[in-house]
TORMAR-69745 format. One record per residue: z, x, y of N, C-alpha, C in turn; residue in one letter. Coordinates in steps of 0.02 Angstrom, whole numbers, padded with zeros to 5 digits, always signed. Atoms other than C-alpha are relative to their C-alpha. Layout:
BEGIN
ZXYZXYZXYa ...
This chain:
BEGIN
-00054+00020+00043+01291+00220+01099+00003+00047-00059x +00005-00053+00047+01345+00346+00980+00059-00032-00057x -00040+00035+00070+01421+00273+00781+00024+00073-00046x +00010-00043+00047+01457+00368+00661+00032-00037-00057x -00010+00027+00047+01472+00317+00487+00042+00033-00075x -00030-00046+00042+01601+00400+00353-00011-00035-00070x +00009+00030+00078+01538+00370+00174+00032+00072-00045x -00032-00006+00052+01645+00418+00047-00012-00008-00044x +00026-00003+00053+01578+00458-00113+00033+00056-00073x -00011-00059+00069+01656+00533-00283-00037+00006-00057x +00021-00024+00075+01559+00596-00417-00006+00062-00004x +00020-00098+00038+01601+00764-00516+00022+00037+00051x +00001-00049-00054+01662+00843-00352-00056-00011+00049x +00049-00009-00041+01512+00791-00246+00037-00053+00049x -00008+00044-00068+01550+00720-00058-00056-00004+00065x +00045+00004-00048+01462+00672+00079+00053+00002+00078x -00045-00020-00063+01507+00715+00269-00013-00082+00072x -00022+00058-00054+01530+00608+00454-00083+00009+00017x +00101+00004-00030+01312+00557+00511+00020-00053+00058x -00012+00015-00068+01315+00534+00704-00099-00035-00007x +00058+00042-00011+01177+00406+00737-00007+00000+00064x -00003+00030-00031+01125+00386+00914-00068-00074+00012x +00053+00061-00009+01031+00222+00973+00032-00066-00056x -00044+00063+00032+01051+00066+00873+00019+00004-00066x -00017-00035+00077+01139+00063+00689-00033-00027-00046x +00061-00003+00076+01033+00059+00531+00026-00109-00010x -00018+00047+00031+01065-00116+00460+00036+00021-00059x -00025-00029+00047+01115-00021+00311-00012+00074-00035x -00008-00068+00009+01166+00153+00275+00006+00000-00086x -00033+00019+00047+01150+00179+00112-00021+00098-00038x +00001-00079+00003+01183+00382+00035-00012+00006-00094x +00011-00005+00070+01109+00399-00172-00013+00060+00008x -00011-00083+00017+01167+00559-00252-00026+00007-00060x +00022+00006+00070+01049+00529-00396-00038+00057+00014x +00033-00075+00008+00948+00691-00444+00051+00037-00038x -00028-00034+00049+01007+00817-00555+00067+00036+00001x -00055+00014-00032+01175+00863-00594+00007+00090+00041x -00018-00096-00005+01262+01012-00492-00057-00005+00071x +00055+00007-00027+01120+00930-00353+00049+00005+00079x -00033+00003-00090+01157+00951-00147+00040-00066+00006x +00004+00059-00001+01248+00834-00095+00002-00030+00078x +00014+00026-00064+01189+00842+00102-00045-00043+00003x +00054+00030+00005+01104+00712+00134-00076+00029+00036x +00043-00035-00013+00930+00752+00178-00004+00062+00015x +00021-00086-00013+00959+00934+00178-00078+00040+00017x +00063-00047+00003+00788+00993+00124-00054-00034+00027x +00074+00053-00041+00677+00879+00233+00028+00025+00065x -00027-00021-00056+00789+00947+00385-00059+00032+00021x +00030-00048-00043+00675+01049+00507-00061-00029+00012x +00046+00017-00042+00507+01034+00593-00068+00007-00054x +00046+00011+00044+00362+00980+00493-00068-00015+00054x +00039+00019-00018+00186+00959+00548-00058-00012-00071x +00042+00029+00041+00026+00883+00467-00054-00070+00022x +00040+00030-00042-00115+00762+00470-00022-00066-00047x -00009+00056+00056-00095+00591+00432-00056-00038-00002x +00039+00055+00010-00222+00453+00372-00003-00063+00021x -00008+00072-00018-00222+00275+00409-00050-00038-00019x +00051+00014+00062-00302+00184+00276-00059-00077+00054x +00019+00055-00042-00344+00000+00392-00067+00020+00037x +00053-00042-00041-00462+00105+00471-00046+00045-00002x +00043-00092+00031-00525+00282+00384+00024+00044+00071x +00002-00040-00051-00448+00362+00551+00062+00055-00030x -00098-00058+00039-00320+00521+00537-00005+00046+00096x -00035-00035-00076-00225+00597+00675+00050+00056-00022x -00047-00036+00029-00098+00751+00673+00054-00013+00028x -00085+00019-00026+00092+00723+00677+00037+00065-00010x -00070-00052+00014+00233+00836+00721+00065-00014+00001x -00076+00019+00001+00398+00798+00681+00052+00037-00006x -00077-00019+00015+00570+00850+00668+00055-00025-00012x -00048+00058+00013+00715+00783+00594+00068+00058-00030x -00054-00023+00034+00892+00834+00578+00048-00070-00030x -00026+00049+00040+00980+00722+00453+00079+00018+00018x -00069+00014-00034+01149+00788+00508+00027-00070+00048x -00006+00063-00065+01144+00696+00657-00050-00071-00006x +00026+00066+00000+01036+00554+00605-00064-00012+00034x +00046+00008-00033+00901+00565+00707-00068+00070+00008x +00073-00040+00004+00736+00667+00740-00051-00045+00059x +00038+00023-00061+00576+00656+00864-00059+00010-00030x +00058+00016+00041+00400+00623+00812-00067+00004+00056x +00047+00005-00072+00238+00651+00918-00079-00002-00060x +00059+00006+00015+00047+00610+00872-00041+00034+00058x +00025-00031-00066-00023+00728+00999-00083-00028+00015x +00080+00011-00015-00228+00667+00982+00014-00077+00028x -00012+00080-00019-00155+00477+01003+00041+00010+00077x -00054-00001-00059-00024+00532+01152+00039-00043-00001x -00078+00023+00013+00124+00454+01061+00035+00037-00016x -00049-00051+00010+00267+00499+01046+00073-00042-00025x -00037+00028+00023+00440+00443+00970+00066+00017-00011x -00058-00014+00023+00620+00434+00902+00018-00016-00062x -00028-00002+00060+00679+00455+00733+00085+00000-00016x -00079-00021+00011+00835+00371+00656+00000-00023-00086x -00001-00002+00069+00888+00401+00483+00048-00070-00033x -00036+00062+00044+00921+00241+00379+00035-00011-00062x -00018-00013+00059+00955+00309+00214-00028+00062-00023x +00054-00075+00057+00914+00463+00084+00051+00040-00049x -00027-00043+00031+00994+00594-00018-00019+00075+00019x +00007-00086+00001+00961+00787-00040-00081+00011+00018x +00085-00025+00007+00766+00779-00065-00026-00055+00020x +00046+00051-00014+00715+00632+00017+00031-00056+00069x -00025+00035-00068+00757+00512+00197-00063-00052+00006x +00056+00060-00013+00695+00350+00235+00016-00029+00083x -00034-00008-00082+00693+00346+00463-00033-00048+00004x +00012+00064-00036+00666+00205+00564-00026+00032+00061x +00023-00012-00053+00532+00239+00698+00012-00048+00076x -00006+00031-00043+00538+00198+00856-00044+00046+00066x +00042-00029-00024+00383+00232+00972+00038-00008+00083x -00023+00003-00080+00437+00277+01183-00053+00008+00046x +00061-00026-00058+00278+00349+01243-00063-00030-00020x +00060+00044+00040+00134+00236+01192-00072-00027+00052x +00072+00040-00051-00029+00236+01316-00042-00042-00015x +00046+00049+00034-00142+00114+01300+00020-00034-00057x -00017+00029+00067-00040+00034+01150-00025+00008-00064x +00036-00039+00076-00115+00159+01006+00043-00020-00056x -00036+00002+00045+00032+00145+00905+00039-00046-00009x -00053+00064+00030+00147+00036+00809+00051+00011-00011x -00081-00033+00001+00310+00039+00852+00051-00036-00064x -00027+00041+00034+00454-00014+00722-00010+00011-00070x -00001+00003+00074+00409+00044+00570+00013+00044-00049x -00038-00028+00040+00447+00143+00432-00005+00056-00039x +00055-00049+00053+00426+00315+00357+00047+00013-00045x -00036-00027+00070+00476+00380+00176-00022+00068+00004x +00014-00056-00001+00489+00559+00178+00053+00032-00092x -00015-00056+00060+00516+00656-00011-00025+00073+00003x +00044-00094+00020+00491+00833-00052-00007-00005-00063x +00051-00012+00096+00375+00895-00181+00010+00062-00015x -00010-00057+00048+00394+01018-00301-00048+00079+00042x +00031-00044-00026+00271+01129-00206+00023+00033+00066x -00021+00008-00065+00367+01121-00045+00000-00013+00068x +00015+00060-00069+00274+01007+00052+00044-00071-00001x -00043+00047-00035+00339+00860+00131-00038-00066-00005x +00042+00038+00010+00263+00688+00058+00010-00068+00071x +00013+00061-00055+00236+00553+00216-00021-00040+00009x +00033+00078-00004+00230+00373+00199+00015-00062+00075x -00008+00017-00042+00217+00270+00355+00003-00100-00040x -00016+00070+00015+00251+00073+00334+00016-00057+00049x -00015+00043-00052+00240-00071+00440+00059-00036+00001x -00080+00064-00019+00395-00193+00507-00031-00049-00068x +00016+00070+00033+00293-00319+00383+00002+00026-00077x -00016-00055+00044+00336-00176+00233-00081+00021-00022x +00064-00010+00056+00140-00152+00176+00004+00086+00030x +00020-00072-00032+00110+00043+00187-00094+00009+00045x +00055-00013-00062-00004+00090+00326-00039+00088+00009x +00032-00092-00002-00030+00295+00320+00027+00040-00038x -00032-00075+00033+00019+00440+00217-00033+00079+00024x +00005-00093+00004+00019+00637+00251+00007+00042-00050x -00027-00092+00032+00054+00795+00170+00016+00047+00060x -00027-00045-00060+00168+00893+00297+00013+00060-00033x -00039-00065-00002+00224+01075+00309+00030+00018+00020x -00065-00020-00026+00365+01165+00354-00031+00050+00056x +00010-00048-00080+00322+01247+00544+00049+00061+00011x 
């Protein structure tokens, strides 16, 4: 099923464009052009592209490495834990210029390692890494990274 959602936004000359979702639709799209003025106004521009890194998971003291990719154009992105042998789909729920908040959704899951359904916060940092918060369906945060740009 393919949506697409046209948000319409004026401030100062800044607009936002048409975000092709496929799979199911966000509950709520929501596009903040807060950041400085004269600021992008694609949404997730600078989180776009293929990140890898090696996340934590506090419940436990375990860490695994993730590779992701995400184009915020289109709404979506793909996600893999290669030491766990998951693997996934990424759809974008909200964000701005420097930051996207995706809705996981695990497909390849052996042995039931992973937890499907839940939620990552991705910002960029001043340094030009990629900060990675993972979050359960039940909202408590569950893992964080530090990614890089591949």
């Amino acid at each position: 099923m393919r949506l697409a959602w046209l948000v319409a936004f004026v401030c100062a000359g800044c607009w936002t464009r048409v975000v092709t979702v496929d799979g199911p639709p966000p509950a709520v799209l929501v596009v903040d052009h807060g950041g400085p003025p004269g600021g992008r106004a694609d949404v997730g521009g600078d989180v776009d592209g293929r990140w890898v890194g090696r996340g934590y998971q506090y419940n436990n003291n375990s860490s695994w490495d993730i590779d992701m990719a995400v184009d915020a154009r289109s709404g979506t992105g793909a996600i893999a834990y290669p030491e766990l042998g998951c693997s996934g789909e990424l759809y974008v729920e909200r964000g701005d210029a420097w930051s996207l908040q995706v809705r996981e959704r695990i497909t390849v899951n052996p042995g039931n390692v992973c937890v499907d359904g839940g939620t990552i916060k991705l910002v960029m940092r001043a340094d030009g890494a990629l900060d990675w918060r993972y979050y359960y369906a039940s909202g408590g945060e569950g893992a964080a990274a530090v990614m890089t740009r591949r």
